[in-house]
TIKOLTOR-181457 format. One line per field, with one value per atom (N, C-alpha, C): residue number from 1; chain; atom name; x, y, z. Coordinates in steps of 0.001 Angstrom, whole numbers, plus 500000, padded with zeros to 6 digits. Each point is the difference from the previous one (the first is absolute). Layout:
resi NUM,...;
chain A,...;
name CA,...;
east X,...;
north Y,...;
up Z,...;
This chain:
resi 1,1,1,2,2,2,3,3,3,4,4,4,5,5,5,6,6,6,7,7,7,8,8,8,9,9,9,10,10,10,11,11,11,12,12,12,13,13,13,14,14,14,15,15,15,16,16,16,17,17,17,18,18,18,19,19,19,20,20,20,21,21,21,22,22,22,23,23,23,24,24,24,25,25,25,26,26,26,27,27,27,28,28,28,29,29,29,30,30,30,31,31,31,32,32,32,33,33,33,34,34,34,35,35,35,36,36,36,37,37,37,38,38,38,39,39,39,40,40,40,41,41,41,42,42,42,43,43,43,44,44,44,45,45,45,46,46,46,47,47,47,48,48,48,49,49,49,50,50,50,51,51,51,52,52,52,53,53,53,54,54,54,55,55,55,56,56,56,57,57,57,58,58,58,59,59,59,60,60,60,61,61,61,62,62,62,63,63,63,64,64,64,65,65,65,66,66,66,67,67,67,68,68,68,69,69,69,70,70,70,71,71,71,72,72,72,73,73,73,74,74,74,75,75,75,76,76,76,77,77,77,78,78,78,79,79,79,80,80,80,81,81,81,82,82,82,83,83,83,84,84,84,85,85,85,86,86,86,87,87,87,88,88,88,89,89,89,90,90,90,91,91,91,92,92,92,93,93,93,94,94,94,95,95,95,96,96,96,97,97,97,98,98,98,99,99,99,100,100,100,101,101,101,102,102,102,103,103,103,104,104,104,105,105,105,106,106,106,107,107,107,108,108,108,109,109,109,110,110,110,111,111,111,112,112,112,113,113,113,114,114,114,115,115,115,116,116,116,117,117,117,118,118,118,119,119,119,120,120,120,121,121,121,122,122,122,123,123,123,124,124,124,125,125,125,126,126,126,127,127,127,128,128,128,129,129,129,130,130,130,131,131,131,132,132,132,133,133,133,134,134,134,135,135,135,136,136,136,137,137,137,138,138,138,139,139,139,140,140,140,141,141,141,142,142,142,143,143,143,144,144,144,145,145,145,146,146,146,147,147,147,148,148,148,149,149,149,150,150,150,151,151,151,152,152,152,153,153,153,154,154,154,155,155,155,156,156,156,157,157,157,158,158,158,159,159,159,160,160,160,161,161,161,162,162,162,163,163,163,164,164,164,165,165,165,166,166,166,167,167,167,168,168,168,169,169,169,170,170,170,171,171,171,172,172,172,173,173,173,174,174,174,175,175,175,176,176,176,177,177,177,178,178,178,179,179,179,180,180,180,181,181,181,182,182,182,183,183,183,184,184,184,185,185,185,186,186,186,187,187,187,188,188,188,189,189,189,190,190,190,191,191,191,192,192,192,193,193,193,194,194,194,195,195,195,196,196,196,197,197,197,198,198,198,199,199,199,200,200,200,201,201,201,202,202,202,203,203,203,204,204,204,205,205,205,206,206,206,207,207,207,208,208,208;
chain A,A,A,A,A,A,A,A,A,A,A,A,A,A,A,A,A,A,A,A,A,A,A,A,A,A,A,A,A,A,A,A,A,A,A,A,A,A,A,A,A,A,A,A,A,A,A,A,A,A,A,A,A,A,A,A,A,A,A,A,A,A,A,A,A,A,A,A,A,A,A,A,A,A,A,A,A,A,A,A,A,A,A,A,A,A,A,A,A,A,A,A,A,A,A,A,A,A,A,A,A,A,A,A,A,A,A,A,A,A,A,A,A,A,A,A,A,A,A,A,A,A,A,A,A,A,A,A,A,A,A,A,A,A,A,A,A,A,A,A,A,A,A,A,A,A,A,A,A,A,A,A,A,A,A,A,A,A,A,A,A,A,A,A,A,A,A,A,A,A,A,A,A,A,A,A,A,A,A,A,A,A,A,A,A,A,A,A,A,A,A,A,A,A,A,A,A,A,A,A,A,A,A,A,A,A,A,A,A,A,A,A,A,A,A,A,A,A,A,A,A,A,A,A,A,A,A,A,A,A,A,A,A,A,A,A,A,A,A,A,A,A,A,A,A,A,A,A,A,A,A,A,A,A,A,A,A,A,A,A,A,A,A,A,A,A,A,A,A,A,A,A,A,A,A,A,A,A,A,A,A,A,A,A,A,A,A,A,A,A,A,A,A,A,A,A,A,A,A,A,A,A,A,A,A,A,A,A,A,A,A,A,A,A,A,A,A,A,A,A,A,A,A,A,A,A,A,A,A,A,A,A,A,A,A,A,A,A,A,A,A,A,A,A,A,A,A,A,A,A,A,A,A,A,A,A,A,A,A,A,A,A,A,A,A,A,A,A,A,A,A,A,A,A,A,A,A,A,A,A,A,A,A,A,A,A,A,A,A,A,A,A,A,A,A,A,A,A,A,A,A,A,A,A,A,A,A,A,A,A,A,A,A,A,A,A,A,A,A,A,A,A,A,A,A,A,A,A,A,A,A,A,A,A,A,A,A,A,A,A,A,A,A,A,A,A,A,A,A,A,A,A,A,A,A,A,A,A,A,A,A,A,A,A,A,A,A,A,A,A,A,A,A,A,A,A,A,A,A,A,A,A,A,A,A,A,A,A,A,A,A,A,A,A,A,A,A,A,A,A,A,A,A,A,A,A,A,A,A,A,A,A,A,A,A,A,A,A,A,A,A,A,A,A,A,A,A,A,A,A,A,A,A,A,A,A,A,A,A,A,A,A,A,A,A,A,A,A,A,A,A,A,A,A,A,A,A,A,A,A,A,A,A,A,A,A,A,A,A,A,A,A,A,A,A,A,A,A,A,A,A,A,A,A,A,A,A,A,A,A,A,A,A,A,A,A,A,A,A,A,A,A,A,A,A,A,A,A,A,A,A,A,A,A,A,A,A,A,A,A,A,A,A,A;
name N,CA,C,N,CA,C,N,CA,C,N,CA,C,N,CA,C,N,CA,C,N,CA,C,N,CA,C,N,CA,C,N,CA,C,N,CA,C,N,CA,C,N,CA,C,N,CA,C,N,CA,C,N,CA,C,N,CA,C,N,CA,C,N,CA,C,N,CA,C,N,CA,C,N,CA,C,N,CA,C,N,CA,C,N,CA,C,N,CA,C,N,CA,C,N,CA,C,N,CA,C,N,CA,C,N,CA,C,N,CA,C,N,CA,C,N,CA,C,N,CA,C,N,CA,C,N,CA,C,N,CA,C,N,CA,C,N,CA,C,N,CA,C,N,CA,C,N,CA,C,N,CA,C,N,CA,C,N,CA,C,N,CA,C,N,CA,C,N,CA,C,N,CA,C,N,CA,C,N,CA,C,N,CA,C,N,CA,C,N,CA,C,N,CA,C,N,CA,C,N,CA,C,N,CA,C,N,CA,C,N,CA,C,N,CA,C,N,CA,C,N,CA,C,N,CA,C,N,CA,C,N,CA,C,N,CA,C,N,CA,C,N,CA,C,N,CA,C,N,CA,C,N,CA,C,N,CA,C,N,CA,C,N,CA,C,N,CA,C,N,CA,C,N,CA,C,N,CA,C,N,CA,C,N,CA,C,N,CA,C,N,CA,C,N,CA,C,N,CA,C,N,CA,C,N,CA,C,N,CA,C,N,CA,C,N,CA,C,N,CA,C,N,CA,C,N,CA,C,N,CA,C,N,CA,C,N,CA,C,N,CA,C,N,CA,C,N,CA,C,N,CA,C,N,CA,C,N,CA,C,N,CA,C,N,CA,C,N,CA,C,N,CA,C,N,CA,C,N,CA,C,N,CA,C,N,CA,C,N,CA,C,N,CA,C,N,CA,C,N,CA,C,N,CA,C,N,CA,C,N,CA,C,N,CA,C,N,CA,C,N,CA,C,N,CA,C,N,CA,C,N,CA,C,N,CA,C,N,CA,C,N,CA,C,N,CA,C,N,CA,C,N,CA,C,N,CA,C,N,CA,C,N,CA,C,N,CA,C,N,CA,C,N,CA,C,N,CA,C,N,CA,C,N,CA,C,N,CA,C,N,CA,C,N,CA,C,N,CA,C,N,CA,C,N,CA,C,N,CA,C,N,CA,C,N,CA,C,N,CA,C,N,CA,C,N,CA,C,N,CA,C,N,CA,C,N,CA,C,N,CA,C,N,CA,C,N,CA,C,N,CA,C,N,CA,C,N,CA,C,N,CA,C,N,CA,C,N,CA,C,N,CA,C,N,CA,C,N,CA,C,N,CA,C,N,CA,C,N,CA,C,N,CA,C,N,CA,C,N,CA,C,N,CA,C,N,CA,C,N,CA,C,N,CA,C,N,CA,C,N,CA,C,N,CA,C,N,CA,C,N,CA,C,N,CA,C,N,CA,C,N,CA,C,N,CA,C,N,CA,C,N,CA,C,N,CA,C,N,CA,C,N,CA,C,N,CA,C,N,CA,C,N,CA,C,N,CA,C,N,CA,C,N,CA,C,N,CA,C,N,CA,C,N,CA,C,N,CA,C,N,CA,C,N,CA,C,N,CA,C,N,CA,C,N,CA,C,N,CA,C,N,CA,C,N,CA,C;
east 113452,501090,501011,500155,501740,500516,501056,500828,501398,500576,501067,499472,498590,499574,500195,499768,500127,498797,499955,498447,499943,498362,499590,498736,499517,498899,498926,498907,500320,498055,499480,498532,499649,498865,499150,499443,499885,499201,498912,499154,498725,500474,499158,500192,499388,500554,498920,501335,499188,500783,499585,500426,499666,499096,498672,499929,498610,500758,499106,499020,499137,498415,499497,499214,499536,499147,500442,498884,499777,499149,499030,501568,500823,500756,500349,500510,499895,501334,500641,500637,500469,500806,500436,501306,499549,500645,499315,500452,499300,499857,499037,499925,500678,501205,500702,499438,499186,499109,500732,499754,500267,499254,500386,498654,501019,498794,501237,500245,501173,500082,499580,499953,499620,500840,499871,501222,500435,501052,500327,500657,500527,501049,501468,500272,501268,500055,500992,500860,501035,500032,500610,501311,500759,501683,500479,500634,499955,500611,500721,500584,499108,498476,499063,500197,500499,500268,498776,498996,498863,500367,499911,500269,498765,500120,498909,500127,498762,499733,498266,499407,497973,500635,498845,499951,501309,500864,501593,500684,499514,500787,501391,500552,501056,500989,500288,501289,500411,501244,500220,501273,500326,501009,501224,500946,500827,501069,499260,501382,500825,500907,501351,499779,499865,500152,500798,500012,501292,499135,499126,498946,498767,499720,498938,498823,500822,498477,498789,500296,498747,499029,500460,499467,498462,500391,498717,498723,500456,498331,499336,500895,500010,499235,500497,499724,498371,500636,498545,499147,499728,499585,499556,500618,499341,499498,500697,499877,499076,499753,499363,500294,501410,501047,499772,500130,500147,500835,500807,501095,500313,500836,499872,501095,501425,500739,501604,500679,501229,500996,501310,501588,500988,500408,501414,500972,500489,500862,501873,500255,501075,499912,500929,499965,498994,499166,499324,498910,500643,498982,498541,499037,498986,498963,499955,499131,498269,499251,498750,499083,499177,499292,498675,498948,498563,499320,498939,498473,499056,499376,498663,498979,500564,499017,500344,499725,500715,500957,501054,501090,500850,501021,500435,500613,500795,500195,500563,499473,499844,501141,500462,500852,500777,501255,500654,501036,500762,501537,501043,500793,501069,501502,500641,501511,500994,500235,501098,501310,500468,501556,500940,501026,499867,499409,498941,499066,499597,499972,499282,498440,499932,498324,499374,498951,498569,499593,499888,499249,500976,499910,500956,499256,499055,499887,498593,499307,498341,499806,498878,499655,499213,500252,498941,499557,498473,499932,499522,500112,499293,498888,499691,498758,500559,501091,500529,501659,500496,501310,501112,499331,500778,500780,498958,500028,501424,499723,501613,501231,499540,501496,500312,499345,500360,501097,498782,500749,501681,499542,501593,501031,499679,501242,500274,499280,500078,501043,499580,501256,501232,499808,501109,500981,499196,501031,500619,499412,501030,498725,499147,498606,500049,499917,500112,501290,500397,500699,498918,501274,499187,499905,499330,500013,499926,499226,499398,499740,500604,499460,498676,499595,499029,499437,498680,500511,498244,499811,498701,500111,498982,499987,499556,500398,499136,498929,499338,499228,498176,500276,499382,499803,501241,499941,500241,500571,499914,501111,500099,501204,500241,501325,500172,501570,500540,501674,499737,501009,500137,500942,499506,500876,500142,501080,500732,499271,499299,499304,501089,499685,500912,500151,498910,499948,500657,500587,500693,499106,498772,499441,499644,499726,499142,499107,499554,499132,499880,498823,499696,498710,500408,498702,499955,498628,499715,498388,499672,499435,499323,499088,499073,500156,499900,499775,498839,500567,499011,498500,499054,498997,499384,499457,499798,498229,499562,498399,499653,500257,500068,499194,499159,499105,500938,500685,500679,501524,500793,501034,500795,501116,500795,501334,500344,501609,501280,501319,500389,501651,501396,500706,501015,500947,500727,501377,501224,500910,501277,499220,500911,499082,500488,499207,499471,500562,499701,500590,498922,499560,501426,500203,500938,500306,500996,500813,500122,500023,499647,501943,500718,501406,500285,500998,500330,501209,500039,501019,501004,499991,500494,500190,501196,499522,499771,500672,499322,498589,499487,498223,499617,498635,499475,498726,500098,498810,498503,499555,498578,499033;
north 150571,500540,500693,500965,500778,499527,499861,499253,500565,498848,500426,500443,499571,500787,498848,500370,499180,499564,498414,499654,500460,500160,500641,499505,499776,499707,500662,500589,500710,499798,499525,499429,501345,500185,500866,498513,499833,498945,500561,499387,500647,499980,501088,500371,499278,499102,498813,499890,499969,499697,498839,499201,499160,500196,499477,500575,498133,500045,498902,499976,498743,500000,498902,499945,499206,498801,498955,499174,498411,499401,498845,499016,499303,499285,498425,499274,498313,499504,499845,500646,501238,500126,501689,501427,500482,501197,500936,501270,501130,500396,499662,500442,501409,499813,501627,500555,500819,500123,501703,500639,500894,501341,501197,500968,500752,501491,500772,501185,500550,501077,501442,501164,501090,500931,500093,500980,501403,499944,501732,499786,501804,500560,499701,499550,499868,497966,500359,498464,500128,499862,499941,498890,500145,499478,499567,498928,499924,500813,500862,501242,501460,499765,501011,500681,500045,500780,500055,500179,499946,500787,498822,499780,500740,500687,500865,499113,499249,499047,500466,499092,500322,499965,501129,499826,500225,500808,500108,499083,498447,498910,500237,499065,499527,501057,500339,501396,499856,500166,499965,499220,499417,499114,500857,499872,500632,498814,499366,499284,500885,498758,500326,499192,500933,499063,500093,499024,500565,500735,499500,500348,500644,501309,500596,499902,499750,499865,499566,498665,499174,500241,500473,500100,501256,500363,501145,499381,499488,499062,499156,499325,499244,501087,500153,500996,501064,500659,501014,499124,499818,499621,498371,499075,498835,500161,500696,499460,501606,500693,501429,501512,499179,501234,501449,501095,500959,501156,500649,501213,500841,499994,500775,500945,499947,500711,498921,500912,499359,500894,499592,500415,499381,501288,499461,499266,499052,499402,500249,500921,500224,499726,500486,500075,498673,499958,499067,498990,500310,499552,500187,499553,500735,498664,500724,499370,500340,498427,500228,499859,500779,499718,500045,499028,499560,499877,500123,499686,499419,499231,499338,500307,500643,500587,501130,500869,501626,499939,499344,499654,500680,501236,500231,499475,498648,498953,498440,498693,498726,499664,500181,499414,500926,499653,500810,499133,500399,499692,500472,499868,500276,499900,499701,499431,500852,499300,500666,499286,499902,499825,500075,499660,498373,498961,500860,499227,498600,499037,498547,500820,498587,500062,498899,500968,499572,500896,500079,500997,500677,501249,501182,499917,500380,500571,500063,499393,500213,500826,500854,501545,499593,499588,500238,501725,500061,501443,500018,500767,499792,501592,499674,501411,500986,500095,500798,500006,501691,500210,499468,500167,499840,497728,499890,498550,500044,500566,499530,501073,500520,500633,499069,499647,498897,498938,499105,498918,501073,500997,500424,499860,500513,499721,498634,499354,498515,499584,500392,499281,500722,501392,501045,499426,499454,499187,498729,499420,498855,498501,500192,498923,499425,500909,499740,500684,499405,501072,500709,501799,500948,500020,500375,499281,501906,500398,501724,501041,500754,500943,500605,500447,500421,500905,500741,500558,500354,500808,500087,499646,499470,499268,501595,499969,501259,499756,498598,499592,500223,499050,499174,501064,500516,500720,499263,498972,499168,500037,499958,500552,498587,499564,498479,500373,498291,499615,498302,499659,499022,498989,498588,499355,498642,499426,498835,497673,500151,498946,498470,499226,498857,499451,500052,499370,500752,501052,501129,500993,500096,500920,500751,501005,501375,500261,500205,500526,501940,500021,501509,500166,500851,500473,501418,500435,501060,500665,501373,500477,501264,499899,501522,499906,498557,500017,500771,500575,500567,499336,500051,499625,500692,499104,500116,500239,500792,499713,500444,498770,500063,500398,501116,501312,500790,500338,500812,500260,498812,499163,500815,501034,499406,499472,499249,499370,501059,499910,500816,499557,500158,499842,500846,499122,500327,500017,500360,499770,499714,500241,499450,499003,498978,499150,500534,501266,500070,501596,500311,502230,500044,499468,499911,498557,499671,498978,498715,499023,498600,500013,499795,500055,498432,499719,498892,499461,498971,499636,499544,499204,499955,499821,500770,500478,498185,498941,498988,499696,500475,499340,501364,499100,500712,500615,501569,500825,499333,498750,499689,500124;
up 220192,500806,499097,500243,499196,499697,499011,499840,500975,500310,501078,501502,500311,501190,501476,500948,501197,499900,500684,499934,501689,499662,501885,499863,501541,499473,501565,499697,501280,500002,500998,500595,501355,500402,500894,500861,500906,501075,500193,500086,500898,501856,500337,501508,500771,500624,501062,501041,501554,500880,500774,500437,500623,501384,500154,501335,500755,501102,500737,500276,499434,500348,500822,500997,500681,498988,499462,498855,500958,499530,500269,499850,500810,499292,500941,499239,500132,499565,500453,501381,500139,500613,500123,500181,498888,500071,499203,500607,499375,498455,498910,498889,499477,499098,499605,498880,499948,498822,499909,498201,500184,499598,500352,500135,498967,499388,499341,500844,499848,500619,499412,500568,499959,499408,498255,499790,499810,500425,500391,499184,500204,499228,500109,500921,500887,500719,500149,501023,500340,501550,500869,499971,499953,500324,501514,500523,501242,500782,499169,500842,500415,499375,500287,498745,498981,498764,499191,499417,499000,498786,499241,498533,499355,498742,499899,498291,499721,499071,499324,500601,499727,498162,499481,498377,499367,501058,499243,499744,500452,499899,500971,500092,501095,499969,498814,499972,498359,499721,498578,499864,499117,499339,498474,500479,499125,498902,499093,498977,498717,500375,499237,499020,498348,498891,498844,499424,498861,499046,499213,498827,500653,500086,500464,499297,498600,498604,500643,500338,500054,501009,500852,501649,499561,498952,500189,499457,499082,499129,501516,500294,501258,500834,500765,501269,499500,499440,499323,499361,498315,499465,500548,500493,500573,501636,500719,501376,500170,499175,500802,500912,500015,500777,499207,500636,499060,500783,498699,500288,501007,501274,501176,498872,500042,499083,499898,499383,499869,500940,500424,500341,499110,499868,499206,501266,499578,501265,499356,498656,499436,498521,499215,498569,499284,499254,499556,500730,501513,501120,500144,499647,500478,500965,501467,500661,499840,500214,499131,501627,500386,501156,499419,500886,499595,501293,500130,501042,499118,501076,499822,500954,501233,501018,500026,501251,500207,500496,500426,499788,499281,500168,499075,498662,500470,499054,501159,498948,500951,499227,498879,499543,498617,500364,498823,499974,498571,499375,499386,499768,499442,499712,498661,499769,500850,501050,500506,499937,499181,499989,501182,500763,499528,501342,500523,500578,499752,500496,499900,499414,498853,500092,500956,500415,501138,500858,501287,501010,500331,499335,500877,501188,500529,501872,499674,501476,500114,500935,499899,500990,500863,501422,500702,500392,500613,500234,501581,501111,500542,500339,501125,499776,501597,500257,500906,499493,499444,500392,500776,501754,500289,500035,499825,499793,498577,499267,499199,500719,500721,500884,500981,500570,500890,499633,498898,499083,499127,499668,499257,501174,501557,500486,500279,500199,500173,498721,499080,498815,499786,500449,499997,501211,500959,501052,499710,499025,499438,499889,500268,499926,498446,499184,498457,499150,499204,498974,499176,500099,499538,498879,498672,498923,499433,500336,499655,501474,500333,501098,500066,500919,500395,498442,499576,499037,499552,498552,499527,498861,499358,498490,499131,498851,499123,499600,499551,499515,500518,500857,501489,501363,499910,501248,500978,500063,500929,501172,500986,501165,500871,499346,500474,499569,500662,499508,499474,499682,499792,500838,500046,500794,498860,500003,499624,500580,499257,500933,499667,500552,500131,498818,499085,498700,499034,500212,499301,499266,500047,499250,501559,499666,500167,500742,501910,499754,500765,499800,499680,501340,500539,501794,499691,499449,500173,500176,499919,500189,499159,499744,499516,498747,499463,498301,499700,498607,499475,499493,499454,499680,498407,499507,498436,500348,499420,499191,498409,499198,498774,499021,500884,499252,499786,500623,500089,499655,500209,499854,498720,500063,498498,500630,498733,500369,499714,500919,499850,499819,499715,499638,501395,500327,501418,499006,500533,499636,501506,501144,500953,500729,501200,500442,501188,500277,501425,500248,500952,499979,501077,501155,500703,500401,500847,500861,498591,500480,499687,499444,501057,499241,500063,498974,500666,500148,500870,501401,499630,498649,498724,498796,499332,498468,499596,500188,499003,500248,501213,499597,498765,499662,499010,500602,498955,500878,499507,500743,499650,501184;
């Protein structure tokens, strides 16, 4: 682990749903045995929303660290991640983004001053536009605090806002991330976070 890093510790389940079977039984109730399910690209939210996941994994994770050193031996060199590009996030700043699937990136970091270290904000994505217009007015009406406006990433491409979750970090609903195929792939160097919008609501949050 880094030195100075948050411990996390983060597991995949296997996909099994519960489903009822008629079995031989002494005395009685129905045996709950479980089957696996059928996996797609997507999952559904109880509001009808579909989460767009399959090989991209769940969405992407953004930390806040003091010492960036270590995170790369880590991340690349041990765990396999490799180079989507960097953003400058301000003088000496430099944000580090990575993939392991086509994903534009699952996980990135960077010292942002004087940010807490741990989870700046996690990205969900989903696979319809208008599905994060919806949800933006929902928080634009007062459901969540606004954390970032509506807006486009430079990076990613990604067309989302940010909302303020209870635990105080970050999260992020968007749409039309970009996609990596690392034939092809070079890394590239941003110097703003975002092509238009993503303002924020206020100057003390930090732009993560």
């Amino acid at each position: 682990m880094p030195p100075n890093a948050d411990r996390r510790d983060a597991f995949r389940r296997s996909e099994f749903r519960p489903v009822r079977e008629k079995q031989p039984r002494s005395p009685g109730r129905p045996i709950i045995r479980s089957t696996r399910t059928r996996r797609t690209g997507s999952r559904v939210s109880p509001t009808g929303a579909r989460f767009k996941t399959g090989t991209g994994g769940v969405g992407h994770a953004f930390q806040i660290v003091r010492d960036p050193a270590p995170y790369q031996p880590l991340y690349e060199d041990i765990l396999g991640f490799r180079l989507s590009d960097h953003i400058e996030f301000g003088p000496e700043i430099l944000g580090t983004f990575l993939h392991c699937n086509p994903r534009h990136h699952s996980f990135a970091y960077a010292p942002i001053p004087p940010a807490p270290q741990g989870v700046g904000h996690l990205m969900f994505e989903v696979d319809d536009l208008d599905l994060v217009g919806r949800a933006w007015d929902k928080v634009a009406d007062g459901a969540a605090p606004v954390a970032l406006t509506f807006g486009k990433h430079s990076n990613d491409e990604m067309l989302s806002f940010y909302a303020v979750a209870p635990s105080g970090f970050q999260v992020e609903c968007g749409y039309g991330g970009k996609l990596i195929d690392d034939e092809t792939w070079t890394p590239s160097r941003y110097d703003v976070t975002s092509s238009w919008g993503h303002k924020r609501t206020d100057p003390n949050i930090p732009e993560i």
